[in-house]
N, C-alpha and C positions, 0 to 999 in steps of 0.2 A: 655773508658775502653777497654783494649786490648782484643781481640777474646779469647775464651777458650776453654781450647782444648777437652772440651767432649761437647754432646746434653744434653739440661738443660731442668728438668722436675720441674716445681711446686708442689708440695705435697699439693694442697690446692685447695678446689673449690670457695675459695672467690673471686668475680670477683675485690673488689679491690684490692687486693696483685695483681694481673695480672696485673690493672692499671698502679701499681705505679712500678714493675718490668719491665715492655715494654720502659721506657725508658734506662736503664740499659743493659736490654739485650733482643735487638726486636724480636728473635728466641726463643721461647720456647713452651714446652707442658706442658698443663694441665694432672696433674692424682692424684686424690684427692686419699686422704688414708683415707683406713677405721682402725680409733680406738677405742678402750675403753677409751672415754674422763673421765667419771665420775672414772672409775677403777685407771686415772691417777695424779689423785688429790688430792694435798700435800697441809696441814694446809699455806704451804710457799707460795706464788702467783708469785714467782720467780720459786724456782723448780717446779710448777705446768707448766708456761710457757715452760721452758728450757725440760723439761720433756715430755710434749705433742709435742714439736717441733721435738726433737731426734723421736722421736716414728714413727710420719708421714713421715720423713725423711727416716728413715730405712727401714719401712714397705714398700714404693714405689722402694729406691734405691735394694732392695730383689730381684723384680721382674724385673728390669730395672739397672744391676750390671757395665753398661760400661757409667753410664750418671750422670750427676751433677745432683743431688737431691736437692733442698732449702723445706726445712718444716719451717712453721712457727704457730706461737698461740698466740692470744693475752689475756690477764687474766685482767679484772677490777677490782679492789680492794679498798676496805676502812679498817683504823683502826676503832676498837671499842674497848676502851681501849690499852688493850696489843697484842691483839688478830688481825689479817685480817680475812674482809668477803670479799671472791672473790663474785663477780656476773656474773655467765654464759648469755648463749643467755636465752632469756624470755622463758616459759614454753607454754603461753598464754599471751593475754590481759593483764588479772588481774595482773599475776608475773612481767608486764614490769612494768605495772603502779607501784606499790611494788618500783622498783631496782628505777626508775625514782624519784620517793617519796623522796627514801632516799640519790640519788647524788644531790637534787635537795637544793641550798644554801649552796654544803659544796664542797672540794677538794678532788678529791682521785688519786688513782695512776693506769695509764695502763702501763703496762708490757708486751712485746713483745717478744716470744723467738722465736729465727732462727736459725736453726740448717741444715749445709751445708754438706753433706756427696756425696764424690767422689773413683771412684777407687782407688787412692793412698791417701787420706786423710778422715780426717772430723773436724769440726769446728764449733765450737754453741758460743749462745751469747744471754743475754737479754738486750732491750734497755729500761728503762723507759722512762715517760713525766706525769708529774702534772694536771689535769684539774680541772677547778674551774667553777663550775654551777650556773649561777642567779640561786635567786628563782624562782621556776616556778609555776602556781596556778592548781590547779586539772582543769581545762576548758583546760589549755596550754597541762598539759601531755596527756588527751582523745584526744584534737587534733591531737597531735605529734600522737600515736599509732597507731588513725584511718588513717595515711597515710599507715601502714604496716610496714613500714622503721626497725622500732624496734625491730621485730622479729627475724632477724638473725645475730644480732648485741650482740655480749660481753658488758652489762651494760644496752642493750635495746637503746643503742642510736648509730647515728652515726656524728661524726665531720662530715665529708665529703658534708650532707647532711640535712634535715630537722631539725638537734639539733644544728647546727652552731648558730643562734640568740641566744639561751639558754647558751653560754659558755662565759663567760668573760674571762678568762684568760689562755692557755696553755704554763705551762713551761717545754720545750725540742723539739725534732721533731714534728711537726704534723705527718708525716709519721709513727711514732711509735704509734701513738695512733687508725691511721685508721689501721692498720696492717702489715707494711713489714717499719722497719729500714734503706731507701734506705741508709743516709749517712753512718751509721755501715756494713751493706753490703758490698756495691762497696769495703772498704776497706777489708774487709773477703775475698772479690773473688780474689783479687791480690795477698792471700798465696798461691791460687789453684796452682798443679801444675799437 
């Protein structure tokens, strides 16, 4: 990827968007945004993403007006009927166990919004991917939770990490479901200008 021409801030304290960003672009800073996540949540789990990405975006590039901003969010979701139920990070225990309960035998949808804001531009985008959960037994989910893992994770789990045995099938990026869209990105960052 070509050099860019501003200093690139992450809007995000997730250490794995840093992860998967360092290969893309090995100069960057952390500066996480402070939002009203709950105040920014739409019945849509797309504009909920797209929506909290813009937010964290703006609110860092605000205070830092000469530098490439990436905000990103990722929203977990199932249908129930006609209807989506996003699943935030857990509350506690019990709430992961809860979200865990109910991805647990069925497919639902992560959604990734990235929204890239620079002094001459800006540019967003949501990426989805599919994941499909064995069942898993109440002994399997106390496990998974008492590792901690689950706490500050969207849905209470993470691919990346201690729920990988539990997922049979992801269809789309893996990268969009841990949190940052590298292959949608790289191509976003080539409009910069």
């Amino acid at each position: 990827m070509r050099p860019l021409p501003y200093p690139v801030i992450l809007a995000s304290a997730s250490p794995r968007r840093s992860d998967l960003l360092k290969p893309l672009i090995p100069e960057f800073r952390v500066i996480p945004a402070d939002v009203d996540e709950d105040g920014l949540t739409d019945s849509d789990p797309w504009i909920t993403a797209r929506k909290l990405a813009r937010e964290k975006a703006l609110a860092v590039f605000e205070a830092h007006p000469d530098s490439l901003v990436i905000g990103g969010d990722t929203v977990v979701a199932y249908q129930n009927g006609d209807a989506w139920v996003q699943l935030a990070k857990p509350a506690d225990e019990d709430d992961a166990f809860r979200m865990l309960s109910i991805l647990s035998g069925r497919t639902h949808t992560v959604i990734t919004g990235i929204c890239i804001k620079w002094p001459k531009g800006f540019s967003s985008f949501t990426d989805e991917s599919k994941v499909t959960f064995a069942k898993m037994s109440d002994e399997q989910i106390r496990a998974y939770i008492a590792t901690g893992e689950p706490m500050d994770k969207a849905g209470a789990y993470g691919l990346q990490g201690g729920a990988r045995p539990f997922i049979t099938q992801v269809e789309g990026f893996v990268s969009t479901v841990i949190g940052l869209p590298t292959e949608r990105l790289s191509e976003a960052l080539r409009d910069v200008d």
